[in-house]
C-alpha positions in Angstrom: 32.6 107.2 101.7 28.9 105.8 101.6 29.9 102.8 100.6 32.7 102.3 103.5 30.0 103.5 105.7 27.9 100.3 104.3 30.5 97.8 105.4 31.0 99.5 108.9 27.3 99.5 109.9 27.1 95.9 108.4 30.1 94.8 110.5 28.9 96.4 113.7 25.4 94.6 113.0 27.5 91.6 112.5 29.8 91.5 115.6 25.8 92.7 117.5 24.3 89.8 116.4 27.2 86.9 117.5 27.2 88.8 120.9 23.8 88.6 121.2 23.7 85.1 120.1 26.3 84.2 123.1 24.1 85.5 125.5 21.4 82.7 124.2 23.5 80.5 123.9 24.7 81.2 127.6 21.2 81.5 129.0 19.6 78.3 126.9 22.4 76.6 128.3 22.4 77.5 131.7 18.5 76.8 131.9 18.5 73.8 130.7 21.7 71.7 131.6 22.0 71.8 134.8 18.1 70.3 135.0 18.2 67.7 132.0 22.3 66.4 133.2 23.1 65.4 136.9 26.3 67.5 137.4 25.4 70.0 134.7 27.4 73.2 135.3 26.5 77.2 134.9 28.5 78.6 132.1 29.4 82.0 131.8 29.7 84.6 128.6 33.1 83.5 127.4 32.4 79.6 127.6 29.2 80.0 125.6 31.1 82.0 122.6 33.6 79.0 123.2 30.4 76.4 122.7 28.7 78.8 119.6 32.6 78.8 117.7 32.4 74.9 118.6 29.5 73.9 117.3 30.0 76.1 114.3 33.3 74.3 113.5 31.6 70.7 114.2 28.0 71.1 112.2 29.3 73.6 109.4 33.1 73.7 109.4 35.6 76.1 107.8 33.3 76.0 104.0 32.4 79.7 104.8 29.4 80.2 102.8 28.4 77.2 101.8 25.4 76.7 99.4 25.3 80.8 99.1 27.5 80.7 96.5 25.9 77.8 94.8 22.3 79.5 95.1 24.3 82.9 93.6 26.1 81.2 90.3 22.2 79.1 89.7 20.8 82.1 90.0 23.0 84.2 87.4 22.4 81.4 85.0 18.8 81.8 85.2 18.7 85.5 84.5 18.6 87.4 80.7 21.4 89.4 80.2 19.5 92.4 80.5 19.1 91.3 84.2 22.8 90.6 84.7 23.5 94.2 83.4 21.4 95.7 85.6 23.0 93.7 88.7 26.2 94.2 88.1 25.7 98.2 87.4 23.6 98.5 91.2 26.8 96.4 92.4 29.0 99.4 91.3 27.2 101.8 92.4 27.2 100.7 95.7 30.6 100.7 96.0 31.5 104.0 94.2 32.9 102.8 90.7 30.0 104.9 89.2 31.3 107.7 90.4 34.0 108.0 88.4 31.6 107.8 85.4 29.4 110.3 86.7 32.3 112.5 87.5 33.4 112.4 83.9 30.0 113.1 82.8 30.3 116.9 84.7 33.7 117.9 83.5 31.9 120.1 81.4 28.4 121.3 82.9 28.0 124.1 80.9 27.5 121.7 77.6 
């Protein structure tokens, strides 16, 4: 449950933040355009998402993470295995696989 509340505050934080960065996007635009360009239109919301998904598509593409992933596996290499133990057990526990352990710890609570 904790752990599907996680994901649904980070997705709400998520879909936030691209709205938000539409609205810039719309007002950056729309302040400066129509003064730098002779015939430089307003644009509303909608087109400035349209512009934001553009220019993602032309200056990063469809790679999705890029170097994140890169960064990640340079990073495992560097660390003991002590390290990785201890990574990969907080990575269970946030998504509840640790429960099951500590659930099978209290079967017997009387012991």
């Amino acid at each position: 449950m904790n752990c599907k509340l996680s994901f649904a505050k980070i997705f709400v934080m998520v879909v936030a933040g691209v709205a938000a960065l539409g609205g810039v996007v719309m007002l950056l635009w729309n302040w400066l355009i129509p003064t730098l360009f002779v015939g430089g239109k307003e644009i509303d919301y909608m087109q400035a998402m349209g512009v934001l998904l553009l220019s993602k598509i032309l200056f990063s593409g469809f790679k999705g993470h890029g170097g994140h992933g890169r960064w990640l596996h340079h990073r495992w290499e560097q660390m003991t295995p002590e390290e990785r133990e201890k990574f990969q057990s907080g990575m269970r526990g946030c998504c509840g696989k640790h429960k099951k352990e500590s659930a099978e710890g209290l079967e017997n609570p009387h012991e």
